[in-house]
C-alpha positions as CSV (number, residue, x, y, z in Angstrom):
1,X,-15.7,-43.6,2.7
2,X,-15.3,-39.8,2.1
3,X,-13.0,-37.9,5.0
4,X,-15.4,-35.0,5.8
5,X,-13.0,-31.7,6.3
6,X,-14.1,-28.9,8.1
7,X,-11.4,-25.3,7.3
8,X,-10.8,-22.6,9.9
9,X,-10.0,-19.9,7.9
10,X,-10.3,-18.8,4.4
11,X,-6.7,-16.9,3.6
12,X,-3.8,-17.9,1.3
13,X,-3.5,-21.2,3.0
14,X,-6.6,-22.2,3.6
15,X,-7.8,-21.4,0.0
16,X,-5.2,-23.6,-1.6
17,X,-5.9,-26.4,0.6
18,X,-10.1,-26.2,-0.8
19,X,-8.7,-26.1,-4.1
20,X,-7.0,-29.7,-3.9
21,X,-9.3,-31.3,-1.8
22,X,-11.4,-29.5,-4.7
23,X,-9.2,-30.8,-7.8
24,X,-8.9,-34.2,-5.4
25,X,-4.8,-33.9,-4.8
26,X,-6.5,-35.0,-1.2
27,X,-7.1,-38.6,-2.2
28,X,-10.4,-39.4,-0.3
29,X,-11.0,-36.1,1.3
30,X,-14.2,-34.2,1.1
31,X,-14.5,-30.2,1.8
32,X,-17.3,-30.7,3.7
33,X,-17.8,-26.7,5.9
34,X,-15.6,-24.1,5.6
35,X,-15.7,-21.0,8.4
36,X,-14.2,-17.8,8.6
37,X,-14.5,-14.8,10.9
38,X,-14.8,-12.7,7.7
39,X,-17.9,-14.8,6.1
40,X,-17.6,-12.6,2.7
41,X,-14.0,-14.6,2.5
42,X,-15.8,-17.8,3.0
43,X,-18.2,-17.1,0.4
44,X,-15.7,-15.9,-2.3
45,X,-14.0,-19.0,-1.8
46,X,-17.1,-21.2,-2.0
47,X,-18.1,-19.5,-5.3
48,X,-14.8,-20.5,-7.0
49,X,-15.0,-24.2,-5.9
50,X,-16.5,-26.9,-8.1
51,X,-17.8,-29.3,-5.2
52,X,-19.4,-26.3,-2.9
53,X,-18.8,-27.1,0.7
54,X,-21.4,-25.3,3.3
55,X,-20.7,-22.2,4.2
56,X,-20.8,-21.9,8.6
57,X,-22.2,-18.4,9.6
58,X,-20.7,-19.1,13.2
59,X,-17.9,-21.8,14.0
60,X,-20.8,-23.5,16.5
61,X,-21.9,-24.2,13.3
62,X,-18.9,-26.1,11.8
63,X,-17.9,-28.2,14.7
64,X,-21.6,-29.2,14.8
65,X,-21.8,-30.7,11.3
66,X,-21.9,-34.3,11.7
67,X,-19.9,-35.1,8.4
68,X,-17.0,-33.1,9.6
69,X,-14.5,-35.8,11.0
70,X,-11.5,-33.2,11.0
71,X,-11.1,-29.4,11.4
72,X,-7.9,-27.9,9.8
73,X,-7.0,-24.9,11.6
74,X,-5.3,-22.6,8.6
75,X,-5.9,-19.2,10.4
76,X,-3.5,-17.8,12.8
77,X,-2.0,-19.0,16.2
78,X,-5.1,-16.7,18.1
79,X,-7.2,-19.6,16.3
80,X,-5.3,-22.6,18.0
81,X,-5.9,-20.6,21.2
82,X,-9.5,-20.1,20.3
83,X,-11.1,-23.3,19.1
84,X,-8.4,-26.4,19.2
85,X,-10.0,-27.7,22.7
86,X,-13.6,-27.2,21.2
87,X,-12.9,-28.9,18.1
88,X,-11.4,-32.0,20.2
89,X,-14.2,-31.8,22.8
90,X,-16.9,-31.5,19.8
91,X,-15.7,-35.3,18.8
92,X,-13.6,-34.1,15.6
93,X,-10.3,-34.7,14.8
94,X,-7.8,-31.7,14.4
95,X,-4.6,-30.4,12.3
96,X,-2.5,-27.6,13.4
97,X,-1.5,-25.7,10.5
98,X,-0.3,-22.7,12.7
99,X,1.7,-25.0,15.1
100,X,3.6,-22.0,16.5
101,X,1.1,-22.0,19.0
102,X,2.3,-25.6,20.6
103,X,5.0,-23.7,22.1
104,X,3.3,-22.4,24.8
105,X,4.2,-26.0,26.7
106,X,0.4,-25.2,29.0
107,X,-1.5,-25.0,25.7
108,X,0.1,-28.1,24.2
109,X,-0.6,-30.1,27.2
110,X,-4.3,-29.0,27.5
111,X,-4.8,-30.0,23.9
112,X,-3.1,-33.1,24.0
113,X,-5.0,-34.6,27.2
114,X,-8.4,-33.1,26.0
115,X,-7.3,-35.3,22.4
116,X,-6.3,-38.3,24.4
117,X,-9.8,-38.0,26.7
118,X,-11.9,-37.6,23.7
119,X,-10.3,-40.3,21.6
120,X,-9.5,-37.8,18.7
121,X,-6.2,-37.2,17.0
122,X,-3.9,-34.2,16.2
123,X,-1.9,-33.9,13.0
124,X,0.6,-31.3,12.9
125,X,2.2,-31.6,8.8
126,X,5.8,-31.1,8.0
127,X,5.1,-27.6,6.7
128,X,8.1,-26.0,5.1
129,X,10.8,-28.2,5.8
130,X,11.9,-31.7,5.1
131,X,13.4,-34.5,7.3
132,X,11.3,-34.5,10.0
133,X,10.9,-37.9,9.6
134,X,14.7,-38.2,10.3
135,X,14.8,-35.7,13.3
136,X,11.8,-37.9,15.2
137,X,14.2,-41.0,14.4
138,X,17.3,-39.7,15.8
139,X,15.6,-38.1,19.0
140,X,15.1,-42.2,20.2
141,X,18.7,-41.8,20.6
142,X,20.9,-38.8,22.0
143,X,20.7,-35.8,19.9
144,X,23.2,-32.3,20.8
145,X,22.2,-30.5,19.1
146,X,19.3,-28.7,16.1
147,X,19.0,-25.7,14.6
148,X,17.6,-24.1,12.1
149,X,18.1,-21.2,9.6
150,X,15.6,-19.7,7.6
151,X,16.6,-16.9,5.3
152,X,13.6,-15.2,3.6
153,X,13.1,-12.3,1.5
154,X,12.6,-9.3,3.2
155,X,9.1,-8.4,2.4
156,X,8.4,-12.0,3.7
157,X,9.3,-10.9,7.6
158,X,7.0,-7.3,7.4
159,X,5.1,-6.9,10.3
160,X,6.7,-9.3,12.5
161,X,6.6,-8.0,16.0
162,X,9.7,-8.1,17.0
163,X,10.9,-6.4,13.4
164,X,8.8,-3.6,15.0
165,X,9.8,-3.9,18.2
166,X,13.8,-3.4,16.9
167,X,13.0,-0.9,14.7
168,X,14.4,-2.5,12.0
169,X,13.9,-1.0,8.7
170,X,13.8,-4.2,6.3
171,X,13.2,-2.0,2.9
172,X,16.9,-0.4,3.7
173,X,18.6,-3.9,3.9
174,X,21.2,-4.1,1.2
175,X,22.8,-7.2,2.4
176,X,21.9,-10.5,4.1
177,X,21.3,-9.8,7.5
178,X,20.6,-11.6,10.8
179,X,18.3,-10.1,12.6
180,X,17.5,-13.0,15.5
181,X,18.8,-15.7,17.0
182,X,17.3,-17.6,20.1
183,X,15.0,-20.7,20.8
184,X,12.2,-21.5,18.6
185,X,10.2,-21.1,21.5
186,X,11.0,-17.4,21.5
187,X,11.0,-17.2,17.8
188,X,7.7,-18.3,16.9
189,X,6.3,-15.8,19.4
190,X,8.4,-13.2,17.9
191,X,7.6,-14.5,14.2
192,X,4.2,-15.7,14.5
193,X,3.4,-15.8,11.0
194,X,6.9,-16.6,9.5
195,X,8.4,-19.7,11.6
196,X,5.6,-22.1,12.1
197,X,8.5,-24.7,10.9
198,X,10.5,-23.9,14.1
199,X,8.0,-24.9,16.3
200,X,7.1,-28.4,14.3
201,X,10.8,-29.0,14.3
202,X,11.3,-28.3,17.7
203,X,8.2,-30.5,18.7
204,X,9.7,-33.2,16.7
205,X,13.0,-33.1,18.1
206,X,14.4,-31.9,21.6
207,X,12.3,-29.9,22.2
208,X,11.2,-26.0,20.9
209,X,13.6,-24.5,23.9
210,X,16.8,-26.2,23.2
211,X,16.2,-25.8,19.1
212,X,18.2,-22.7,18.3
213,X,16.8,-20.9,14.7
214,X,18.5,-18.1,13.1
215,X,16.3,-15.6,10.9
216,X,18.2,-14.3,8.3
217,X,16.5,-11.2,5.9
218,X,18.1,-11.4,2.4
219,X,17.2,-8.7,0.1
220,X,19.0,-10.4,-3.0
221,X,16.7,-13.9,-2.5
222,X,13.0,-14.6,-3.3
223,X,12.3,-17.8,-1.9
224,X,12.1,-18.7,1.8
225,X,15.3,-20.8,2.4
226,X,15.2,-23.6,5.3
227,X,18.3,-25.2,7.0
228,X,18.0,-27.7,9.6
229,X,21.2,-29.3,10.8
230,X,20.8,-32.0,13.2
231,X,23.5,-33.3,15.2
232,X,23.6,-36.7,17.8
233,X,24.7,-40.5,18.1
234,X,23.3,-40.8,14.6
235,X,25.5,-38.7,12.9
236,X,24.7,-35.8,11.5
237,X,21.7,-34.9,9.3
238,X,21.6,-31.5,6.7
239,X,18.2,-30.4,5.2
240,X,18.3,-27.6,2.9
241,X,14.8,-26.5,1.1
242,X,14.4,-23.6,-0.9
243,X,10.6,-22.8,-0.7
244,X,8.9,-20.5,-3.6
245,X,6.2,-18.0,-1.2
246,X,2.5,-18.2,-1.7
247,X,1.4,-15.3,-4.1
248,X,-0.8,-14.2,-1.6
249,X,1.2,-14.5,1.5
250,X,5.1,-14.2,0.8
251,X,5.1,-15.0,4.7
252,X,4.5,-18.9,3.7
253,X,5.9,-21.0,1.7
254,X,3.8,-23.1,-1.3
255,X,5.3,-26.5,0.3
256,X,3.5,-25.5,3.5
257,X,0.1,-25.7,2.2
258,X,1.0,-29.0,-0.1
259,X,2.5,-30.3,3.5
260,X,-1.1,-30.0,4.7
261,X,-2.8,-31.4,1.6
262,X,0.1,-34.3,1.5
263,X,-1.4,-35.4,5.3
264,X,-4.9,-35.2,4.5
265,X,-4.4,-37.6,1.8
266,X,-2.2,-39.4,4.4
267,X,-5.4,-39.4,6.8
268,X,-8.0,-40.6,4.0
269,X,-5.7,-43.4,2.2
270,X,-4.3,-46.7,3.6
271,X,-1.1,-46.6,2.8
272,X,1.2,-44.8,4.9
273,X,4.6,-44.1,4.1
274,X,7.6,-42.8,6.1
275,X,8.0,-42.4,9.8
């Protein structure tokens, strides 16, 4: 049987998810509705798709589709906010592409008991980094300490609020530079749109107030660069990922979009493999 996917938004993300449930890197997955709050984006989309999903006019529409069994959220944090506990309540199933949202601890808790009262599930995917396997492992046990540094390309922290709010002029950067370090709790509301990965590594882990994350601006690299250093009565665990940026949003990384495409295909097979 078909896994009917329903996609909140229609942007760099979202688009290269429809094209491999469209190409079917998805396994089983079927593009079933796509919905965006711009509906010309939802119709250039469906135009350059072989298998043409329905186009929703209104997301009443989407979460009302009977072959929809799962909405993937690939919008923005505002959409987490917006529709996550209507999806749930509707009967579908949901994945949190813009998990930066989950660190509002009220908002997570809401979703997670309207999930558990409705019988549905949430997937959150690895996004940008690796190990995350490892980090849920070692938290069963005492952990110290995580961090995690992400050094990106200038360009690929513009608009950021708190680059505004600092003043900082990225284009002026000649060296590597850090520009923040705090909790991932602060940072994804600082950095909505580049640290999504702090938050899933901070749910994962000990939690997105005791993970620290460093944001480093690099003018000499191109790629968004991940380090996640993990320390407890394990041992000690050292990620490094060097991400090449979505053409169409240097903000994410490529291996953020395959992450989601990677746990659909997770979802629809029935095999699963890793922690």
């Amino acid at each position: 049987m078909k896994l009917g996917v329903g996609l909140i938004g229609c942007g760099a993300i979202g688009t290269t998810l429809a094209y491999a449930i469209d190409r079917g890197q998805a396994g089983s997955a079927n593009l079933v509705m796509i919905y965006d709050l711009i509906t010309e984006k939802s119709n250039i989309l469906c135009k350059k798709l072989v298998c043409k999903p329905k186009v929703a006019e209104s997301f009443e529409e989407l979460i009302a589709c009977k072959d929809v069994d799962i909405v993937v959220e690939a919008a923005s944090q505002e959409a987490v906010r917006t529709y996550a506990l209507r999806v749930l309540r509707a009967g579908k199933d949901l994945m949190i592409m813009s998990v930066g949202a989950l660190v509002d601890s009220e908002l997570a808790e809401k979703i997670g008991r309207c999930a558990k009262e409705n019988n549905r599930k949430i997937y959150i995917p690895s996004g940008a980094i690796a190990g995350l396997d490892a980090v849920k492992a070692a938290t069963i046990g005492k952990v110290e300490s995580v961090t995690l540094t992400t050094r990106k390309p200038p360009k690929g922290l513009k608009d950021a609020p708190y680059v505004k709010e600092k003043k900082i002029n990225l284009e002026k950067l000649e060296n590597a530079t850090l520009i923040y370090e705090g909790s991932a709790s602060e940072a994804c509301k600082l950095f909505p749109a580049n640290v999504n990965v702090a938050a899933a590594l901070g749910l994962a882990g000990i939690g997105v107030k005791k993970t620290i994350v460093r944001i480093i601006a690099d003018p000499s690299t191109k790629r968004n660069i991940h380090e996640v250093m993990v320390k407890g009565e394990f041992g000690e665990l050292k990620v490094h990922m060097e991400n090449v940026p979505l053409i169409d949003n240097p903000k994410t990384s490529q291996i953020a979009a395959l992450s989601a495409i990677a746990t659909l295909k997770r979802i629809a097979e029935p095999l699963t493999i890793g922690t």
